[in-house]
C-alpha positions as CSV (number, residue, x, y, z in Angstrom):
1,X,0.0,0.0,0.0
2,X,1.1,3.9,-0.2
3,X,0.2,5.0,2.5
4,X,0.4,9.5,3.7
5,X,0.9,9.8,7.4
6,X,0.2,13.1,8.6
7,X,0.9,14.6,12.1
8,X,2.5,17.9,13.2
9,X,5.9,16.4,14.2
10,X,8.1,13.5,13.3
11,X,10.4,12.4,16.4
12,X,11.1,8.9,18.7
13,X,10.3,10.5,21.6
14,X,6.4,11.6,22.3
15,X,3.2,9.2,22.8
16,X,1.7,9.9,19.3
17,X,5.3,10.4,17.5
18,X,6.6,6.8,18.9
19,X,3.5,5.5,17.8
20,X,4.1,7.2,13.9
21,X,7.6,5.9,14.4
22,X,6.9,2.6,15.2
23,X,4.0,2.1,12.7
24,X,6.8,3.7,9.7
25,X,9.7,1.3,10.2
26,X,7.2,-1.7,10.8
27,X,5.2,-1.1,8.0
28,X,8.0,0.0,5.8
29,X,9.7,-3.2,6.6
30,X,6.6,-5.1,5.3
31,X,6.7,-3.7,1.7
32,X,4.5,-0.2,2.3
33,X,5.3,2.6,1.0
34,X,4.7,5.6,3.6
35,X,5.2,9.3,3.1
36,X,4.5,11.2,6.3
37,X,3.3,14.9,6.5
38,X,4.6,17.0,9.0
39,X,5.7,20.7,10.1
40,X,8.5,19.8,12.1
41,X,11.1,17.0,12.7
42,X,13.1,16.3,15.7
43,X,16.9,16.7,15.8
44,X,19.0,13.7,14.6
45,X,15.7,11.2,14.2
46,X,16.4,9.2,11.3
47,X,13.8,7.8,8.7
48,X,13.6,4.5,8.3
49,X,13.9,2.9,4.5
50,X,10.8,3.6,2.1
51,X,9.7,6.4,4.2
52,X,9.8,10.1,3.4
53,X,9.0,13.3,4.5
54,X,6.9,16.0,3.1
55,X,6.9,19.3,5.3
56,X,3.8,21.1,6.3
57,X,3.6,24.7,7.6
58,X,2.7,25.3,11.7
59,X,4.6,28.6,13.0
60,X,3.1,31.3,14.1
61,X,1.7,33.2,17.1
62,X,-0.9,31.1,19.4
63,X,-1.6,27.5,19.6
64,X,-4.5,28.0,17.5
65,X,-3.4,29.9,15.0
66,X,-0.6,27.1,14.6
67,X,-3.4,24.5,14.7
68,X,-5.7,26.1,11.4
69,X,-2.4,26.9,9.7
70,X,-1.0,22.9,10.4
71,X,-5.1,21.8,9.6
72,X,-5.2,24.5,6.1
73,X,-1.4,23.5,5.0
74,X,-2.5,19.7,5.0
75,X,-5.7,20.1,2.9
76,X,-3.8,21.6,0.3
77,X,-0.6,19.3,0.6
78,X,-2.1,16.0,1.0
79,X,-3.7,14.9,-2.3
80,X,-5.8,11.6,-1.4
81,X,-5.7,10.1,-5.3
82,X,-2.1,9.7,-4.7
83,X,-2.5,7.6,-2.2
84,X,-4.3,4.4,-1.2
85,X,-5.5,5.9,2.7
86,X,-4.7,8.9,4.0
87,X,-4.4,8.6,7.5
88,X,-4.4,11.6,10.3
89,X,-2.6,11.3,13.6
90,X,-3.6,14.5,14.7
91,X,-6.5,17.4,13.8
92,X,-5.1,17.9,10.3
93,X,-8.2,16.5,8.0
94,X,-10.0,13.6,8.4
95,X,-9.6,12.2,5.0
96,X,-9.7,8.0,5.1
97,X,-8.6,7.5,8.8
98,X,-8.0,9.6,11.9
99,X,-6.4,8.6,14.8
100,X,-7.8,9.9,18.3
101,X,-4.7,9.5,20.3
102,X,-5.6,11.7,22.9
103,X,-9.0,10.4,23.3
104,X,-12.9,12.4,23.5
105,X,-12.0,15.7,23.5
106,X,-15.5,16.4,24.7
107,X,-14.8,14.4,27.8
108,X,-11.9,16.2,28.6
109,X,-13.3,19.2,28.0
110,X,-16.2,18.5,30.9
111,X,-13.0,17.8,33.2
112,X,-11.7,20.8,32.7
113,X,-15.3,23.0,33.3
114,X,-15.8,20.6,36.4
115,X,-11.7,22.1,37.5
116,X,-12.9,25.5,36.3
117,X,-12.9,28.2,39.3
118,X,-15.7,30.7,39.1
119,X,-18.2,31.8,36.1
120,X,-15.4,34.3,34.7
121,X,-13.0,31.0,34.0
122,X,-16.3,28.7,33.1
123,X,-16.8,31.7,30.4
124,X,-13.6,31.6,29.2
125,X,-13.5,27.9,28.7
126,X,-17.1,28.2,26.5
127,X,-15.6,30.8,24.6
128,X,-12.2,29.3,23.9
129,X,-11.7,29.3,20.2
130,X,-9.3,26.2,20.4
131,X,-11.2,24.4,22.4
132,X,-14.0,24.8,19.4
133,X,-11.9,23.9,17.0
134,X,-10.8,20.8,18.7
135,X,-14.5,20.2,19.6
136,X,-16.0,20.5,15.9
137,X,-12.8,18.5,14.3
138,X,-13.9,15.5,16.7
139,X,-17.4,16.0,15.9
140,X,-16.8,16.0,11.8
141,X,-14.6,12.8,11.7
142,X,-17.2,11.0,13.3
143,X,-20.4,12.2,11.3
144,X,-18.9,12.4,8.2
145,X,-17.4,9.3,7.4
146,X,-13.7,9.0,8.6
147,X,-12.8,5.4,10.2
148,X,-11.6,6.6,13.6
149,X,-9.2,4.8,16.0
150,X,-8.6,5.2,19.3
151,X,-5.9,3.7,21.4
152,X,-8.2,2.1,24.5
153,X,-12.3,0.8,24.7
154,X,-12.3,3.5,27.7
155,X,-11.7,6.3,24.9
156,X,-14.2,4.5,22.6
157,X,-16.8,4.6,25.3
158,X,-15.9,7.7,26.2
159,X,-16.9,8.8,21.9
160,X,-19.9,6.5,22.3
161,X,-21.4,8.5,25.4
162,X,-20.4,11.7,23.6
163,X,-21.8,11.4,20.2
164,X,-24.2,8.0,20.4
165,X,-24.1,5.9,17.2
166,X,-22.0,7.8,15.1
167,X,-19.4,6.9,17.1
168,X,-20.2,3.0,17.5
169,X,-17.8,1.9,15.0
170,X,-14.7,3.5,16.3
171,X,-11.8,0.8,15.9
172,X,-9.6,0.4,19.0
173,X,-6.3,-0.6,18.5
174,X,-4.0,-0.5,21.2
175,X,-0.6,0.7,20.9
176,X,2.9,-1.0,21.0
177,X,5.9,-1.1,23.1
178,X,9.4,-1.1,21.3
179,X,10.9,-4.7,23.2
180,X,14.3,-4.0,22.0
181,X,14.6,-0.6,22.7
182,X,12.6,-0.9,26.5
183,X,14.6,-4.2,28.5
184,X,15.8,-5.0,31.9
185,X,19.0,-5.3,30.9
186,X,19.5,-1.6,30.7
187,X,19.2,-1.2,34.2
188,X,22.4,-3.2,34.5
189,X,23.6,-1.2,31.4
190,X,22.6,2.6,32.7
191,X,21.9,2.1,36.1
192,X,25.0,3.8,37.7
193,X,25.4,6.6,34.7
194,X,21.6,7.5,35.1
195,X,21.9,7.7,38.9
196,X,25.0,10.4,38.3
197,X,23.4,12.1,35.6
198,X,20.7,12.9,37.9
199,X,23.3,14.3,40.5
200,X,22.0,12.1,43.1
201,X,23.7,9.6,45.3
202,X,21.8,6.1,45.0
203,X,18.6,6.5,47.1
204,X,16.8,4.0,48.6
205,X,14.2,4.2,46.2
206,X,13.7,5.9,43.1
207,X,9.8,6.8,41.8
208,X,9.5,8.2,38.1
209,X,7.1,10.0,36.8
210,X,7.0,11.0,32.9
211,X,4.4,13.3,31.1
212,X,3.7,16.0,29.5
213,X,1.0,17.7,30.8
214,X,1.7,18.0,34.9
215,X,-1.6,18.3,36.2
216,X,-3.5,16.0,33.6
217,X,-1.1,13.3,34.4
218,X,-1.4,13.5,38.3
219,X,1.9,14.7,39.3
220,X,0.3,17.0,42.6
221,X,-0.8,13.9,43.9
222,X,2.1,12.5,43.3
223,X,3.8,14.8,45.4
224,X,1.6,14.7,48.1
225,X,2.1,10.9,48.1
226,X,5.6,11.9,48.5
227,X,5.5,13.7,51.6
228,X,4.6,10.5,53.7
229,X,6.7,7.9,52.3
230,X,10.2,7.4,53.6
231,X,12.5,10.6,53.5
232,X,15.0,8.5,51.6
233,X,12.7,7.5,48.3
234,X,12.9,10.5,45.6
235,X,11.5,11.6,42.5
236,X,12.5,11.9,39.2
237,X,9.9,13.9,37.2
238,X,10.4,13.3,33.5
239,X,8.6,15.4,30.7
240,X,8.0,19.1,29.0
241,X,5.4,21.3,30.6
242,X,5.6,25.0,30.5
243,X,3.7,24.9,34.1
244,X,7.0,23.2,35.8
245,X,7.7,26.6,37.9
246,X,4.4,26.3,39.3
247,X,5.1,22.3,40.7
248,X,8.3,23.2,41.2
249,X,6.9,25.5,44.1
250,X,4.2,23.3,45.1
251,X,7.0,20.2,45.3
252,X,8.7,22.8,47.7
253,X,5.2,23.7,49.9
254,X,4.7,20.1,50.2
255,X,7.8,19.7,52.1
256,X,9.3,17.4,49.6
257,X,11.6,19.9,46.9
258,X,15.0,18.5,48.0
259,X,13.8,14.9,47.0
260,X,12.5,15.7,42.9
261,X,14.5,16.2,40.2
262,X,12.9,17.5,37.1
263,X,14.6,16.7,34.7
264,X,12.2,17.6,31.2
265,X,11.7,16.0,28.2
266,X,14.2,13.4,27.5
267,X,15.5,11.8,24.2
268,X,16.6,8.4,25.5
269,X,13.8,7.5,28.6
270,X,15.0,4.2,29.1
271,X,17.9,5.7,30.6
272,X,15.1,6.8,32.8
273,X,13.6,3.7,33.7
274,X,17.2,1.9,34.5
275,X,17.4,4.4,37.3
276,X,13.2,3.8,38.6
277,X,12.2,1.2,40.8
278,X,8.6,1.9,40.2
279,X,6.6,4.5,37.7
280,X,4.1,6.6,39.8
281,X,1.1,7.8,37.0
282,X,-2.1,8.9,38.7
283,X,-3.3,10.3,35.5
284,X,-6.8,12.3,35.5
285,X,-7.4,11.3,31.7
286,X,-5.2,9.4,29.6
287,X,-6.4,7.1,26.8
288,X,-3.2,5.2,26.7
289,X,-0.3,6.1,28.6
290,X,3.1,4.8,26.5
291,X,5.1,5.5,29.3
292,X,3.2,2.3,31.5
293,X,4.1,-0.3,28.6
294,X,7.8,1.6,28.3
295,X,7.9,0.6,32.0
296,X,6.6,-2.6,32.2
297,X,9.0,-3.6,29.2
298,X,11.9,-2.4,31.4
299,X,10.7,-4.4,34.2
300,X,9.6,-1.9,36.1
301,X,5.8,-2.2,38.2
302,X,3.5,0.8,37.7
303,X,1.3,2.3,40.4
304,X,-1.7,4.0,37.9
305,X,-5.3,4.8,37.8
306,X,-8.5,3.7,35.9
307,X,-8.3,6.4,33.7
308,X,-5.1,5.1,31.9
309,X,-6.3,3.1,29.0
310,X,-3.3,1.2,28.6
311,X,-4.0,-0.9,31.7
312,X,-7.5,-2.3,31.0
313,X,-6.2,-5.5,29.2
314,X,-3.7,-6.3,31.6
315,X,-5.6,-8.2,34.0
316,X,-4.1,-9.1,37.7
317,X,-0.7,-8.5,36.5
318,X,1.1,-8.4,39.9
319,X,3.3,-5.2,38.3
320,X,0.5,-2.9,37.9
321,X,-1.6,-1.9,40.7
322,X,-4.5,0.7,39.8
323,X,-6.4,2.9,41.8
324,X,-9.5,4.6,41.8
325,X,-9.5,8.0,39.7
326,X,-9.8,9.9,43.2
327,X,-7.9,7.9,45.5
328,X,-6.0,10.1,48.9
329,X,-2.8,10.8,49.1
330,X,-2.6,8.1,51.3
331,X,-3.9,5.3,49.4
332,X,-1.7,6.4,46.4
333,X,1.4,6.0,49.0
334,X,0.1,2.7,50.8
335,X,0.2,1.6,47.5
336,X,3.6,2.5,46.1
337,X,5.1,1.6,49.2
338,X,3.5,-2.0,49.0
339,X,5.0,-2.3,45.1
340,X,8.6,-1.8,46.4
341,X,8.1,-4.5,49.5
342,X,11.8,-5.8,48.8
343,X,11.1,-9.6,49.4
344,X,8.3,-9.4,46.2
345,X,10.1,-7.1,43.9
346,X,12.1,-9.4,41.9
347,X,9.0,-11.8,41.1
348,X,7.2,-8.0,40.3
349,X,9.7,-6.9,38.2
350,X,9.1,-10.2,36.4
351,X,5.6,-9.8,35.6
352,X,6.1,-6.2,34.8
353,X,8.2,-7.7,31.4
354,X,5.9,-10.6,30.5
355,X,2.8,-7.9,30.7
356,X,4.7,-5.9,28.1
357,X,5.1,-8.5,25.9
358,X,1.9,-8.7,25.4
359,X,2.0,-5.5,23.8
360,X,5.1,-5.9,21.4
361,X,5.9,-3.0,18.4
362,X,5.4,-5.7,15.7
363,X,1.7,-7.0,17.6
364,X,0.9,-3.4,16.8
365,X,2.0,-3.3,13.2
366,X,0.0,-6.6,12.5
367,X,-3.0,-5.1,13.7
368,X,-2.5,-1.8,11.7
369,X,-1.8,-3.7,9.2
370,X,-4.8,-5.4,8.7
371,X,-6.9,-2.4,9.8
372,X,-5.4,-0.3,6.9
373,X,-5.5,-3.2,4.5
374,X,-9.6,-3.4,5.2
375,X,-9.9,0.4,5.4
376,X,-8.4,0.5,1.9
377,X,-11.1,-2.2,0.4
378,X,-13.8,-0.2,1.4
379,X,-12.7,2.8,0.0
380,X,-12.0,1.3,-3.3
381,X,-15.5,-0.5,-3.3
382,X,-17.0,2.9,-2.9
383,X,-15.4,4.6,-5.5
């Protein structure tokens, strides 16, 4: 098949970019041709064979204006006769398929009026421009004949209670974990160097924490956790977020700002993981969390919620232990500390690799695969 990937950014490192990345070489290595759409790539990420790049534009002044200027630039660029499907990892179309990485907008849209404080920030949430745009791109790939995938059946409920039938045929297909790439071994491999390229003398116990969005992801409650568990266990906190002065403080209200390191996005995050004894996620809304198969592949248990769709097929897997969306500070810490009990650890960290492999990179390709390969019958049959 040629195939036209389109997205706003082509790197290895990012939940939606490793997901491009992963899908490219995989798919490329099966014999598909893939050109991938994008405004920008990041630094020294190389393409794999068969696959090229075609730029798009997305600078300018305000997130939204970059997001109609990256939606506009891919309507003209991307001509769907050239290609069997056109497929949309982002709000750039929908043409044949459009994947919903970060889940029902709508859904997290509520969330954030429920957070809102007062009528003058309710207002401002209504009348958000981007937060339309967002809205009505969701809405139009659903009623208009797009094939939309999502990575969890928690996002594709989520659609379902949001826009009723249209949304009924969404396609879940979960996302993959490189096996390779994320392995114990590294933690004989990296452990020392990550532990002084943190600046840290070996704690007891080291918690991670890696996302993007601070607050979304849970990372006050993390802190909070914090306070009460041994003075010894730190926190690394791993991921770009323009907010980070703002937990910086809090980290240092809480009583606990000698004991985090953040550290901000990082380009090699299994370096990460070689350093972690345990990945702390109490995410608020998150379709499918990367980072918790990343983890799991490194051998390493998560602590998580229910709102992290990449746990819901993962059964009693002694690695993972979820909580309730709204569970204390102490339950959060009751349950981290029982993760790191040292005489079950090893047999955890164990399960935490055969969970993961569940989830392999090429499982994932051979799913895509097929999807894409039925996606593309039905658009030939209708013309």
């Amino acid at each position: 098949m040629k195939l036209a990937f389109v997205h706003k950014r082509f790197a290895r490192d990012g939940g939606t970019e490793g997901v491009i990345d992963g899908l490219c070489r995989g798919l490329s290595q099966r014999g598909h041709r893939v050109d991938v759409f994008c405004a920008g790539r990041a630094a020294g990420t190389e393409l794999p064979a068969g696959v090229e790049l075609r730029s798009l534009r997305s600078r300018g002044p305000g997130s939204l204006w970059r997001a109609l200027l990256l939606f506009f630039s891919a309507r003209f660029a991307v001509r769907p006769q050239d290609y069997d499907l056109v497929v949309h990892f982002g709000r750039t179309g929908p043409h044949d398929v459009y994947r919903s990485g970060g889940g029902c907008h709508r859904r997290w849209y509520e969330l954030l009026m429920e957070r809102a404080r007062g009528r003058l920030q309710r207002w401002l949430l209504r009348l958000s421009p981007k937060h339309r745009f967002v809205l009505w791109h969701e809405a139009f790939a659903l009623r208009h004949g797009a094939r939309v995938v999502v990575p969890s059946e928690r996002s594709r409920q989520d659609l379902i209670r949001a826009y009723g039938a249209s949304a009924e045929a969404v396609t879940v297909l979960p996302n993959g974990v490189d096996l390779q790439r994320f392995h114990p071994r590294d933690r004989e491999r990296f452990g020392s160097v990550s532990h002084r390229a943190l600046d840290a003398d070996r704690p007891e116990r080291t918690l991670l924490f890696v996302g993007s969005d601070y607050w979304r992801k849970g990372l006050d409650r993390v802190l909070a956790a914090l306070a009460l568990l041994p003075e010894r266990w730190r926190l690394v906190v791993a991921g770009h977020d323009r907010r980070t002065p703002r937990f910086e403080r809090l980290a240092q209200a809480t009583g606990v700002g000698e004991r985090v390191s953040f550290v901000g996005a990082v380009e090699q995050p299994e370096r990460l993981y070689a350093a972690a004894d345990v990945l702390v996620l109490p995410t608020r809304y998150d379709p499918f969390a990367n980072v918790s198969l990343e983890a799991l592949s490194c051998g390493i248990p998560v602590v998580t919620s229910h709102s992290n769709g990449a746990v819901e097929n993962l059964g009693d897997c002694a690695a993972v232990e979820v909580l309730e969306d709204d569970a204390s500070a102490q339950v959060l810490a009751a349950a981290v500390t029982a993760m790191l009990e040292p005489d079950g650890l090893p047999g955890r960290r164990l399960a935490a690799r055969r969970a993961a492999e569940q989830f392999g990179q090429a499982a994932a390709v051979e799913r895509w695969e097929r999807f894409l390969q039925g996606a593309g019958r039905e658009r030939q049959d209708h013309g």
